[in-house]
mmCIF file as Biopython writes it, N, C-alpha, C and O atoms, coordinates in Angstrom:
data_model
#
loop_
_atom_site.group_PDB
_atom_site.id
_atom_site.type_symbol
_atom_site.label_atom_id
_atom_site.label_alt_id
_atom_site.label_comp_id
_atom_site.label_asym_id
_atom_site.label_entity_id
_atom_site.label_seq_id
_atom_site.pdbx_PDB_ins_code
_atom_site.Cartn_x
_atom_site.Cartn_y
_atom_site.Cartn_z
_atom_site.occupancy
_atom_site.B_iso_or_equiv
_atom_site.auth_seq_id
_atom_site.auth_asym_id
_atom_site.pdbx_PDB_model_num
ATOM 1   N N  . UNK A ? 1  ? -57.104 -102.841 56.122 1.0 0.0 1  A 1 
ATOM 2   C CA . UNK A ? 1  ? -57.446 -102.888 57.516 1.0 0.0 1  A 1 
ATOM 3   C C  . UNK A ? 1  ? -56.331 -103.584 58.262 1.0 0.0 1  A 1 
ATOM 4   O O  . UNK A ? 1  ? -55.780 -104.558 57.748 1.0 0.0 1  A 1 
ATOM 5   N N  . UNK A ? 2  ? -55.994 -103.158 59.380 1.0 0.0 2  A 1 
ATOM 6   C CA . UNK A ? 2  ? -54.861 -103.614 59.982 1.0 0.0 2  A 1 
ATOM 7   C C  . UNK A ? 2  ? -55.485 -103.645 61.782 1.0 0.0 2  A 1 
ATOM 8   O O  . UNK A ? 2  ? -56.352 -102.873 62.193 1.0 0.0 2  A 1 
ATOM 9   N N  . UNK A ? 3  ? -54.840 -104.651 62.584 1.0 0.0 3  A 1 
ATOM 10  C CA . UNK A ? 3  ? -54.926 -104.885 63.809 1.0 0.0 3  A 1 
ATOM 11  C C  . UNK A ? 3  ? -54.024 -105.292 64.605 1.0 0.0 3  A 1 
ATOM 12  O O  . UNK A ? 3  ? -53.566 -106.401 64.332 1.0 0.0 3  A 1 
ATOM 13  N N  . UNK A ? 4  ? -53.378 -104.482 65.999 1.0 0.0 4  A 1 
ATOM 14  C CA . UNK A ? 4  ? -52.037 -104.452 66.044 1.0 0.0 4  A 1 
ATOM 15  C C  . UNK A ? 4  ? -52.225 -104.937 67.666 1.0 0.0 4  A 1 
ATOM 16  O O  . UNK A ? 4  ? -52.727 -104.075 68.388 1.0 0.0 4  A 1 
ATOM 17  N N  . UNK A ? 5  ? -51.965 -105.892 68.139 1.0 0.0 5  A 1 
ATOM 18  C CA . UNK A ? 5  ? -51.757 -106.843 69.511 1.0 0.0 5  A 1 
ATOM 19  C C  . UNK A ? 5  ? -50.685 -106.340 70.090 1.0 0.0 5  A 1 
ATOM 20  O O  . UNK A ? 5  ? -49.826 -105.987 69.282 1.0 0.0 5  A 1 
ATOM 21  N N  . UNK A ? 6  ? -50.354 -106.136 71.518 1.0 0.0 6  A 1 
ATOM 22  C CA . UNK A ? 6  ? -49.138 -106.036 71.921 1.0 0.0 6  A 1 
ATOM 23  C C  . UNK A ? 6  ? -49.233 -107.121 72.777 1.0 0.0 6  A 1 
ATOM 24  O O  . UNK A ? 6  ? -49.692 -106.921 73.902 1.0 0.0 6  A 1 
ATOM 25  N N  . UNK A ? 7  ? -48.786 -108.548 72.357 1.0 0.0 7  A 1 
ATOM 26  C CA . UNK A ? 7  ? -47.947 -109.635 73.280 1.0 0.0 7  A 1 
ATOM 27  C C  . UNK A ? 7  ? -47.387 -109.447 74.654 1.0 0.0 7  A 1 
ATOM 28  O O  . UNK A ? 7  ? -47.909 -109.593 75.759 1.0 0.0 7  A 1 
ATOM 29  N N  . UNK A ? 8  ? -46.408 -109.151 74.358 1.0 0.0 8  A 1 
ATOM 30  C CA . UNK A ? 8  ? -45.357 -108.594 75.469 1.0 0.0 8  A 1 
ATOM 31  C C  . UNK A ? 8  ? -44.991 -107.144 75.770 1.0 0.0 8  A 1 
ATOM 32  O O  . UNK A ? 8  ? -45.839 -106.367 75.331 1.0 0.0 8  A 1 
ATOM 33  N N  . UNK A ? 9  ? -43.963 -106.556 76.398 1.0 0.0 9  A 1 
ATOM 34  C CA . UNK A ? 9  ? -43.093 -105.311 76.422 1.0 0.0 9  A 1 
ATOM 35  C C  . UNK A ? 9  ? -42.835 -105.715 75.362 1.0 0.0 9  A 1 
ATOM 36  O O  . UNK A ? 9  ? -43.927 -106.046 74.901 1.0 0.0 9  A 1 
ATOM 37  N N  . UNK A ? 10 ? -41.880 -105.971 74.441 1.0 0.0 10 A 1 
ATOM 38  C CA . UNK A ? 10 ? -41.191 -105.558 73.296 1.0 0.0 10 A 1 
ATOM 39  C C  . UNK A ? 10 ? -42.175 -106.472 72.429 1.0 0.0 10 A 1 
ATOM 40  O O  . UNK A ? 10 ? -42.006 -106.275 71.225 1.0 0.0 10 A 1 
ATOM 41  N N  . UNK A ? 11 ? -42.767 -107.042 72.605 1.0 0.0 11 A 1 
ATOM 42  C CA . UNK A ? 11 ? -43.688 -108.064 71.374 1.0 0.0 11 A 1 
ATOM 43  C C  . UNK A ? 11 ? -44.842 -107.754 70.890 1.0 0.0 11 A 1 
ATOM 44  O O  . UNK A ? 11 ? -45.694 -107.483 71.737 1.0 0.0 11 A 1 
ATOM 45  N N  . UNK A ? 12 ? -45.206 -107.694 69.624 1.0 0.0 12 A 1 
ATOM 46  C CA . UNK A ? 12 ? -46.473 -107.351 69.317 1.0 0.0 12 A 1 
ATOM 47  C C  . UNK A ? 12 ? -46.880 -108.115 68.383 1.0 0.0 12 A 1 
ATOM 48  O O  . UNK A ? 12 ? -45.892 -108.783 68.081 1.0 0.0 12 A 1 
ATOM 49  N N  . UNK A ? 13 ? -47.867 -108.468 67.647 1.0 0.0 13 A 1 
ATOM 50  C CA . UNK A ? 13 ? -48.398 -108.734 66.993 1.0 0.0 13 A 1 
ATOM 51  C C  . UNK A ? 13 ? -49.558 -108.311 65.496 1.0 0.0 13 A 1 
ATOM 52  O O  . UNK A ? 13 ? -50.758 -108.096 65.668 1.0 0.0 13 A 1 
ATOM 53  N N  . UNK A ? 14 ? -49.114 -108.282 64.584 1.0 0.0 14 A 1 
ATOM 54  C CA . UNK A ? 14 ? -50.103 -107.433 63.703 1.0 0.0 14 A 1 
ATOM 55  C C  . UNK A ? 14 ? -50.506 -108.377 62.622 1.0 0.0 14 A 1 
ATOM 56  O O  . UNK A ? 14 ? -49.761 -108.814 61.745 1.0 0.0 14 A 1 
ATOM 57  N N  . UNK A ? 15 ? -52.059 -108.702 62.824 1.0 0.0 15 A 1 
ATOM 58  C CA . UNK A ? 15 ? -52.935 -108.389 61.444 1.0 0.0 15 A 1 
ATOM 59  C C  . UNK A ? 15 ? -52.974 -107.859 60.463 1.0 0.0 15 A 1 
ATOM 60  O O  . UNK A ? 15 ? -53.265 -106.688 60.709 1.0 0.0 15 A 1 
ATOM 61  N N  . UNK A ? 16 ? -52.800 -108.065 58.997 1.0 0.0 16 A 1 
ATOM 62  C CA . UNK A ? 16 ? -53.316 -106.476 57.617 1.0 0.0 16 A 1 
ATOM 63  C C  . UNK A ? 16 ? -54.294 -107.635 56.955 1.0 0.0 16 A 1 
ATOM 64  O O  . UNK A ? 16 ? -54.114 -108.828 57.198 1.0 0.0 16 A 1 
ATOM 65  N N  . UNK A ? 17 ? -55.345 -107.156 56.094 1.0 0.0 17 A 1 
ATOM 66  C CA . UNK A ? 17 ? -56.321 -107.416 54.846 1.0 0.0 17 A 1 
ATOM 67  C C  . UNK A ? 17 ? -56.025 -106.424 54.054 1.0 0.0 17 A 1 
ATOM 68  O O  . UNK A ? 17 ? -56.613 -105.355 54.219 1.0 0.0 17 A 1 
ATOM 69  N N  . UNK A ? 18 ? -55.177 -106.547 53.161 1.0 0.0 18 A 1 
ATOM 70  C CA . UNK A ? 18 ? -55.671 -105.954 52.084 1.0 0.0 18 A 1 
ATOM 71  C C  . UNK A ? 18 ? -56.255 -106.147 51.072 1.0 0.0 18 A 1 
ATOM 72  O O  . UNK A ? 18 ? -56.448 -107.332 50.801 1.0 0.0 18 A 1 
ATOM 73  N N  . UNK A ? 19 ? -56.709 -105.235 50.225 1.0 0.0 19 A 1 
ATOM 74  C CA . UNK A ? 19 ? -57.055 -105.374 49.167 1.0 0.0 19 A 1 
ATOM 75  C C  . UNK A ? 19 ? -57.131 -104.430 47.783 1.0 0.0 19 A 1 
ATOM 76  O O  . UNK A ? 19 ? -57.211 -103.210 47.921 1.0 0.0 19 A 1 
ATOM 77  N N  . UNK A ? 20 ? -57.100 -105.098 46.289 1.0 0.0 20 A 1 
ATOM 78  C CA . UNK A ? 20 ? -56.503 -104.237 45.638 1.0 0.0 20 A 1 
ATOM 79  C C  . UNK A ? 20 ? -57.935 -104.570 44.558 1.0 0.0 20 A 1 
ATOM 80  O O  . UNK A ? 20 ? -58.635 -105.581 44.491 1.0 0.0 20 A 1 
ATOM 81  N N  . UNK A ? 21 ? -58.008 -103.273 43.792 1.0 0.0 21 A 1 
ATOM 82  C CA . UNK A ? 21 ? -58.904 -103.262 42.874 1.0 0.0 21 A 1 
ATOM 83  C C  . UNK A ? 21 ? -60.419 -103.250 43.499 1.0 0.0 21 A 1 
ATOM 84  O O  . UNK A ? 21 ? -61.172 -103.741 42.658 1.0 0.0 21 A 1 
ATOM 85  N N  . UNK A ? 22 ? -61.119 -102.866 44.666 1.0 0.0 22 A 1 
ATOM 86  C CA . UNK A ? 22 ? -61.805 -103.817 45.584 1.0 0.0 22 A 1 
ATOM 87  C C  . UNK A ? 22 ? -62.935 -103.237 44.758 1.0 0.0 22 A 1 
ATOM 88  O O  . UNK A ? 22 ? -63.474 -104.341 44.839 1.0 0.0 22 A 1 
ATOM 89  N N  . UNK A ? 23 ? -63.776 -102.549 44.055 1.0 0.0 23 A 1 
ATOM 90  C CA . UNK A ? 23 ? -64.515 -101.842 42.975 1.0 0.0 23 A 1 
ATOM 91  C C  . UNK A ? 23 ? -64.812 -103.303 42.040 1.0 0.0 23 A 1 
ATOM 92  O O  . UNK A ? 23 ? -65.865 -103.733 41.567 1.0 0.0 23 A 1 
ATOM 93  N N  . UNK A ? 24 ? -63.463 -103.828 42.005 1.0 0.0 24 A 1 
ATOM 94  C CA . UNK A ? 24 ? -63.671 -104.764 40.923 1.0 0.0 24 A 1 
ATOM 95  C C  . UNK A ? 24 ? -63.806 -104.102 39.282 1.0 0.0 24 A 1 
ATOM 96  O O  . UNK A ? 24 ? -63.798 -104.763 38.244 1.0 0.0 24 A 1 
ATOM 97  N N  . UNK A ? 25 ? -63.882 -103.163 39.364 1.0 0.0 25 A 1 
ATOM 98  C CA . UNK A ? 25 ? -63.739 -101.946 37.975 1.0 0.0 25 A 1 
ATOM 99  C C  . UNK A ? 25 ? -63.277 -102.542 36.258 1.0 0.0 25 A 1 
ATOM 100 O O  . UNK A ? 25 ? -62.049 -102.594 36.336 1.0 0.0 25 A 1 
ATOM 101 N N  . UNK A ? 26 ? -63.531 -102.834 35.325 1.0 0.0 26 A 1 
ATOM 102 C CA . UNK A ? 26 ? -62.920 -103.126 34.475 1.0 0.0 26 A 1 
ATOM 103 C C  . UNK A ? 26 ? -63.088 -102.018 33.610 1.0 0.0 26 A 1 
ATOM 104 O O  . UNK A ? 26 ? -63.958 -101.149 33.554 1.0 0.0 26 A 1 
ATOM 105 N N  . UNK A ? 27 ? -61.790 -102.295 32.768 1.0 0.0 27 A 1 
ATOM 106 C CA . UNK A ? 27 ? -61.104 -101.021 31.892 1.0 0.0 27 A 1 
ATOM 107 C C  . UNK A ? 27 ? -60.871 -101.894 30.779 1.0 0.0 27 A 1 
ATOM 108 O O  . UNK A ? 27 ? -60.035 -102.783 30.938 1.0 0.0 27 A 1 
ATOM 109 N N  . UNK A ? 28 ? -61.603 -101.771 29.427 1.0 0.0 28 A 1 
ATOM 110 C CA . UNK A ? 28 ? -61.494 -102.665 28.360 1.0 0.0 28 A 1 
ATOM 111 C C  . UNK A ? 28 ? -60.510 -101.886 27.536 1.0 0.0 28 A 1 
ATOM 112 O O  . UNK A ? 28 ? -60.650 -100.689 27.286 1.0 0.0 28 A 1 
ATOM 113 N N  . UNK A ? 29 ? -59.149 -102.892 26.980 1.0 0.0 29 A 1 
ATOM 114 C CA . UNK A ? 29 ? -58.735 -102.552 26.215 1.0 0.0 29 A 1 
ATOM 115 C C  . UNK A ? 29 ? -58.982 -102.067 24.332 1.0 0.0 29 A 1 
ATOM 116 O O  . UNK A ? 29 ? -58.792 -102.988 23.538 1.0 0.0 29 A 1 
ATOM 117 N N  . UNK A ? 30 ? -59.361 -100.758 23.776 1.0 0.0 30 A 1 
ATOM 118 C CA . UNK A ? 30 ? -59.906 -100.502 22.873 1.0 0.0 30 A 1 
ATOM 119 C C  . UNK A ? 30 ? -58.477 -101.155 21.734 1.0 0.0 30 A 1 
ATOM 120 O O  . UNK A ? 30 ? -58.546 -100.789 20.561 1.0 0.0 30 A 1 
ATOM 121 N N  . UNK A ? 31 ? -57.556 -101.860 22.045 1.0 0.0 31 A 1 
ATOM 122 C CA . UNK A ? 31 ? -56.902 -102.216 20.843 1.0 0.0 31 A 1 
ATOM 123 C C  . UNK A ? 31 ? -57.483 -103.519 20.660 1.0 0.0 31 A 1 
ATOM 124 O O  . UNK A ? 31 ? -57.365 -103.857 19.482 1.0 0.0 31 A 1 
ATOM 125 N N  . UNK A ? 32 ? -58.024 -104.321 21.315 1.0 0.0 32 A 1 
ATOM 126 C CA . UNK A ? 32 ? -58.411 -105.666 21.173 1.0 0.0 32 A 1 
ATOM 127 C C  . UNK A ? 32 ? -59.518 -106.113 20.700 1.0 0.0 32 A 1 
ATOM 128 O O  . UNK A ? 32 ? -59.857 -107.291 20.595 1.0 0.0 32 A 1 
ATOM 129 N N  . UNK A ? 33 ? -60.199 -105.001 20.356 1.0 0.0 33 A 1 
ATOM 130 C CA . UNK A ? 33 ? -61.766 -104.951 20.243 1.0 0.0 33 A 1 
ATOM 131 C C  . UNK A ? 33 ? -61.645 -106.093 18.452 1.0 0.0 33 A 1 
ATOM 132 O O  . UNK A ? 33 ? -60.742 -105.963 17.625 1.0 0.0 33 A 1 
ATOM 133 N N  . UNK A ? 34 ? -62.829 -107.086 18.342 1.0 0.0 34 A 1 
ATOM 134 C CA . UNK A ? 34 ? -62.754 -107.953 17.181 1.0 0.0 34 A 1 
ATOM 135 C C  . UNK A ? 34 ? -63.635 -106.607 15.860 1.0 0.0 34 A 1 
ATOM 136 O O  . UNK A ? 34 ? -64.769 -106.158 16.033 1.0 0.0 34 A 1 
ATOM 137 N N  . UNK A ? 35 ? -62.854 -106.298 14.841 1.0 0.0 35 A 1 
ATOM 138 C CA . UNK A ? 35 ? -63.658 -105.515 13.821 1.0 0.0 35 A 1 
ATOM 139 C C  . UNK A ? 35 ? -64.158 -105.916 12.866 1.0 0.0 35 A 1 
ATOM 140 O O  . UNK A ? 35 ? -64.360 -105.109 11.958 1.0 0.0 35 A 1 
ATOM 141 N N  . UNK A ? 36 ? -64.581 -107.418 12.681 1.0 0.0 36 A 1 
ATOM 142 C CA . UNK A ? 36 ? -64.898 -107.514 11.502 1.0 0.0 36 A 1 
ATOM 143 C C  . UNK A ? 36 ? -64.262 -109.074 11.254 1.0 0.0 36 A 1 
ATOM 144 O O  . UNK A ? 36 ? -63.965 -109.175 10.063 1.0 0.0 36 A 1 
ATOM 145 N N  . UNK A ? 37 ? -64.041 -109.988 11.805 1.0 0.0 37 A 1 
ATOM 146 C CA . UNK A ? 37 ? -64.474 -111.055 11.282 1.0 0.0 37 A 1 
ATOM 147 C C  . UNK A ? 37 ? -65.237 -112.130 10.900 1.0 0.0 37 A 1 
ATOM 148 O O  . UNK A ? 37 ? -66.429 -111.824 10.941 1.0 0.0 37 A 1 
ATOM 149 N N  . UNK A ? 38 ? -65.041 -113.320 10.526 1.0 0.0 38 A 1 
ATOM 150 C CA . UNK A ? 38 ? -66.274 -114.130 10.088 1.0 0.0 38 A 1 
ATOM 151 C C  . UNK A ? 38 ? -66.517 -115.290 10.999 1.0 0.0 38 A 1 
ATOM 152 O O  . UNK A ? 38 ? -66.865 -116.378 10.540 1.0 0.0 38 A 1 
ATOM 153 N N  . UNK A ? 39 ? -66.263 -114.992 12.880 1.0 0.0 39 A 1 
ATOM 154 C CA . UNK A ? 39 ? -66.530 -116.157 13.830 1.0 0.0 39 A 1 
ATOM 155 C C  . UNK A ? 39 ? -67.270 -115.470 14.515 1.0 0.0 39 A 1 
ATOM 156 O O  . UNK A ? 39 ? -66.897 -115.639 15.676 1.0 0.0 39 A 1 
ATOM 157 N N  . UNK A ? 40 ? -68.327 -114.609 14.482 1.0 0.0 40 A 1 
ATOM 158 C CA . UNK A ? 40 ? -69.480 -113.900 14.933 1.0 0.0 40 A 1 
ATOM 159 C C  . UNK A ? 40 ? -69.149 -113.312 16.188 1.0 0.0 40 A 1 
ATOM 160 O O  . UNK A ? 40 ? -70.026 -113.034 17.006 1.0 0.0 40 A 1 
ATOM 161 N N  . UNK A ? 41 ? -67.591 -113.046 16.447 1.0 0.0 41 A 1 
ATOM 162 C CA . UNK A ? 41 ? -67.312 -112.215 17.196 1.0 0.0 41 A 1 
ATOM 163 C C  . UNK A ? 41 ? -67.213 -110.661 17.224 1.0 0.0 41 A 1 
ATOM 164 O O  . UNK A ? 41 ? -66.595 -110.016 18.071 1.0 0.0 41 A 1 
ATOM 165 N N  . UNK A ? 42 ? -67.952 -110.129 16.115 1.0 0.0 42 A 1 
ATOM 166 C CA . UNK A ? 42 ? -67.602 -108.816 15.849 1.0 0.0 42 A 1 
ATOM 167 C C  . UNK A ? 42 ? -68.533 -108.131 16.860 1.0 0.0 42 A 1 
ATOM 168 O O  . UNK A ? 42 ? -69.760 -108.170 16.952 1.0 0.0 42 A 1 
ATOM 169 N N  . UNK A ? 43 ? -67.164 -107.184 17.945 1.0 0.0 43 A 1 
ATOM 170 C CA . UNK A ? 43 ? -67.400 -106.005 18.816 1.0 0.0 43 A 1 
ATOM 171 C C  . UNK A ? 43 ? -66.984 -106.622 20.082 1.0 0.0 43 A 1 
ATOM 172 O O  . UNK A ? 43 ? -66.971 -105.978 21.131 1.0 0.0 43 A 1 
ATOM 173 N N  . UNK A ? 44 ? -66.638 -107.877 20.006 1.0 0.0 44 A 1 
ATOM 174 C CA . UNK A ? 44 ? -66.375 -108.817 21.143 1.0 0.0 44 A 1 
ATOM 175 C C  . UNK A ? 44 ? -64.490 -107.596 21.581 1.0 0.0 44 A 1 
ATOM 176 O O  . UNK A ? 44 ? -63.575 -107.183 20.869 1.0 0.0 44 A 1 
ATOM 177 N N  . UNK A ? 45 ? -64.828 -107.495 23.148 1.0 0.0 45 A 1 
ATOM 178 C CA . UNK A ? 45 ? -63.084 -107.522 23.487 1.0 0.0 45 A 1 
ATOM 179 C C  . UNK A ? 45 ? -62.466 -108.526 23.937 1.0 0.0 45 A 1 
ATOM 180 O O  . UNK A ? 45 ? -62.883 -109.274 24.820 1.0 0.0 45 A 1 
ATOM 181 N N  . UNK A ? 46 ? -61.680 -108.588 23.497 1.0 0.0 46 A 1 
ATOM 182 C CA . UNK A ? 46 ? -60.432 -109.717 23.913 1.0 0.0 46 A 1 
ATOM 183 C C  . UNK A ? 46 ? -59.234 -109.202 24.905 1.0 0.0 46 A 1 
ATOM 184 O O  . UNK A ? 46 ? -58.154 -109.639 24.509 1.0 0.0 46 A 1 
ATOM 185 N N  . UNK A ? 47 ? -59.138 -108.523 25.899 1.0 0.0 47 A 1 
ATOM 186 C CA . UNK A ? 47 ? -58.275 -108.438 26.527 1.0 0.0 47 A 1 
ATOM 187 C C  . UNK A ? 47 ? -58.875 -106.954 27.309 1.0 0.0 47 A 1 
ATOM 188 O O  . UNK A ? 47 ? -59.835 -106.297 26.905 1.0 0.0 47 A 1 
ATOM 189 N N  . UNK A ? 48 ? -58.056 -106.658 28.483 1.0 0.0 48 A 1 
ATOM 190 C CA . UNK A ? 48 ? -58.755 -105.802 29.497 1.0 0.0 48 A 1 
ATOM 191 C C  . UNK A ? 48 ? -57.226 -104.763 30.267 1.0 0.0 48 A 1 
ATOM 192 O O  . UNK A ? 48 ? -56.020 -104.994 30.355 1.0 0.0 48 A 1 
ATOM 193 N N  . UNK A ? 49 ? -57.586 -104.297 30.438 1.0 0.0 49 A 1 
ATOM 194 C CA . UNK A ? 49 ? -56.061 -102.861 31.173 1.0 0.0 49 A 1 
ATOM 195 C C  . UNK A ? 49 ? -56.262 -103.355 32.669 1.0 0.0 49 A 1 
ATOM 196 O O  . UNK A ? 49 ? -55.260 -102.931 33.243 1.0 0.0 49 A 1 
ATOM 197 N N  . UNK A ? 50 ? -56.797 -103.821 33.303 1.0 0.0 50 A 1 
ATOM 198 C CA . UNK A ? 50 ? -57.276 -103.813 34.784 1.0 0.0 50 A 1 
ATOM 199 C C  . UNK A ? 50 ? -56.905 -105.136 35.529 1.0 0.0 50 A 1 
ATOM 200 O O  . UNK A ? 50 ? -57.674 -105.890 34.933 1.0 0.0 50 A 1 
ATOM 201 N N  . UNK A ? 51 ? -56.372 -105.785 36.260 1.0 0.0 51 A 1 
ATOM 202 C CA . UNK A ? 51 ? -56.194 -106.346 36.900 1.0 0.0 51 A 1 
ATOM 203 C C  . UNK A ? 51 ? -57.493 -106.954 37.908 1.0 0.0 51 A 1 
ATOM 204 O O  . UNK A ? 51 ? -58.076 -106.126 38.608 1.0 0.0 51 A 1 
ATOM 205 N N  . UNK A ? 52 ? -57.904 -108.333 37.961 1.0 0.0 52 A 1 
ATOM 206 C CA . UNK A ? 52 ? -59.017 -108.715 38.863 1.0 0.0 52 A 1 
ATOM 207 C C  . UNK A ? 52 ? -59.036 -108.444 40.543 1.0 0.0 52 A 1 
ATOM 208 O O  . UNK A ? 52 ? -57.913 -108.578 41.028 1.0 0.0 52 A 1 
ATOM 209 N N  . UNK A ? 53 ? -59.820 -108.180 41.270 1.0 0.0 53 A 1 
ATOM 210 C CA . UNK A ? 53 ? -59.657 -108.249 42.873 1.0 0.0 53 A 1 
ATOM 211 C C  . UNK A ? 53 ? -58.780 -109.316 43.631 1.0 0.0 53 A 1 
ATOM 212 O O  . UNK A ? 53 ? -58.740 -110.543 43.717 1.0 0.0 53 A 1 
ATOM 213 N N  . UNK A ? 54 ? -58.006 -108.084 44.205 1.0 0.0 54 A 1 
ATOM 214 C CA . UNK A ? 54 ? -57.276 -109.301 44.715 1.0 0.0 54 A 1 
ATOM 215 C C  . UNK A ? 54 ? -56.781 -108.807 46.097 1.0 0.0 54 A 1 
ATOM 216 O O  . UNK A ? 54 ? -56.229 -107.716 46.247 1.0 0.0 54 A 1 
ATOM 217 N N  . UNK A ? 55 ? -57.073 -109.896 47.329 1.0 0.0 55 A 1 
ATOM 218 C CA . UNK A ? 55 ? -57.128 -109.747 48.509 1.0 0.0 55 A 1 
ATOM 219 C C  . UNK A ? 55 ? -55.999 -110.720 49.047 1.0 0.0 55 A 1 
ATOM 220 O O  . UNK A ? 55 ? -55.884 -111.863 48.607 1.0 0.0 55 A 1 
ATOM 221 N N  . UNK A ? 56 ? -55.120 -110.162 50.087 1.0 0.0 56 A 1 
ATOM 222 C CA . UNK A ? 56 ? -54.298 -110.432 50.460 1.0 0.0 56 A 1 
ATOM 223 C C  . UNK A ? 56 ? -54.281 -110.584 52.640 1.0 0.0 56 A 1 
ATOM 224 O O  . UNK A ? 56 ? -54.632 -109.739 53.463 1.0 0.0 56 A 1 
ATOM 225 N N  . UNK A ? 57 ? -53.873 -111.623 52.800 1.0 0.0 57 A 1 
ATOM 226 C CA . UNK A ? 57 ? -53.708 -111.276 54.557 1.0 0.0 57 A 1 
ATOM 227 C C  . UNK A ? 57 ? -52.364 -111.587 55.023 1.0 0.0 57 A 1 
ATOM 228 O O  . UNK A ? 57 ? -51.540 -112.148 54.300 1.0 0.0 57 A 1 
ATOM 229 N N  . UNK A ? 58 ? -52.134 -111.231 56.214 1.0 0.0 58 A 1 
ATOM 230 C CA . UNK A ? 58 ? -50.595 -111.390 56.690 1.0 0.0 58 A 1 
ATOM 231 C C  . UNK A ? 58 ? -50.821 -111.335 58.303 1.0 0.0 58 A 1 
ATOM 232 O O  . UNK A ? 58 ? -51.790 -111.096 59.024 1.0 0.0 58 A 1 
ATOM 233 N N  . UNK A ? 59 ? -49.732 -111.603 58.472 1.0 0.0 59 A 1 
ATOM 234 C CA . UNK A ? 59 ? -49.397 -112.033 60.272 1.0 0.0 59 A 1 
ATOM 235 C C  . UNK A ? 59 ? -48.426 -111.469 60.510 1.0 0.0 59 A 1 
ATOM 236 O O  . UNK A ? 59 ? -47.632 -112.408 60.442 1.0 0.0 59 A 1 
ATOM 237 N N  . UNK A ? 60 ? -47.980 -110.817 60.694 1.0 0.0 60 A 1 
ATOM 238 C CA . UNK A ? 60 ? -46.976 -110.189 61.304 1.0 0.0 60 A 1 
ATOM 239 C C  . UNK A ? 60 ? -46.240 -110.016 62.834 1.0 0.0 60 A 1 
ATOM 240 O O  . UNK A ? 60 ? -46.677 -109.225 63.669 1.0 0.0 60 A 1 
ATOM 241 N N  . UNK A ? 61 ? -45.178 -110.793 63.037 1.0 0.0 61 A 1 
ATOM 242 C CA . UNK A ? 61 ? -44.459 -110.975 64.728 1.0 0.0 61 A 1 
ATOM 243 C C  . UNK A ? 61 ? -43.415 -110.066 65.032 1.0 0.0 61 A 1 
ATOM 244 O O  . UNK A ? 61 ? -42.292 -110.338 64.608 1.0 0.0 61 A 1 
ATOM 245 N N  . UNK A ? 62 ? -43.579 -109.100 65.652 1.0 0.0 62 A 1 
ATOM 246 C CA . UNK A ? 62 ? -42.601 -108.211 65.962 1.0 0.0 62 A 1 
ATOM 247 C C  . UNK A ? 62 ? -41.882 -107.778 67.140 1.0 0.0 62 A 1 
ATOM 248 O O  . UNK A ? 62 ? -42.502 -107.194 68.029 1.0 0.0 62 A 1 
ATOM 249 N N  . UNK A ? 63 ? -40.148 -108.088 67.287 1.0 0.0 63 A 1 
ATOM 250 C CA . UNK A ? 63 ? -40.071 -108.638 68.741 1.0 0.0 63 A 1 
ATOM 251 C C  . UNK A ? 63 ? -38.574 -107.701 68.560 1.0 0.0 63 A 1 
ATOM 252 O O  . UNK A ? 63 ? -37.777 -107.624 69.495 1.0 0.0 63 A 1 
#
């Protein structure tokens, strides 16, 4: 989402939100999966392909 001000004649101003992953989605990595050991983690994953949500803002002055 973005929001764009015009200040002046030549000046403006801009707002952005972004955001990445915004689902929040996870993608389990099938190499990490525990097969068979003896700390009662078996079927447990240990690691993920996906990156967590992540939101970003900015200000932007443009003259």
């Amino acid at each position: 989402m973005a929001k764009t001000w015009k200040v002046y004649e030549r000046m403006s101003l801009k707002f952005a939100w972004d955001v990445f992953n915004i689902t929040n989605s996870v993608r389990f990595d099938t190499n990490s999966i525990d097969n068979g050991s003896d700390d009662g983690g078996f079927g447990l994953y240990s690691g993920t392909l996906t990156n967590p949500r992540v939101q970003q803002f900015s200000l932007r002055l443009t003259f």
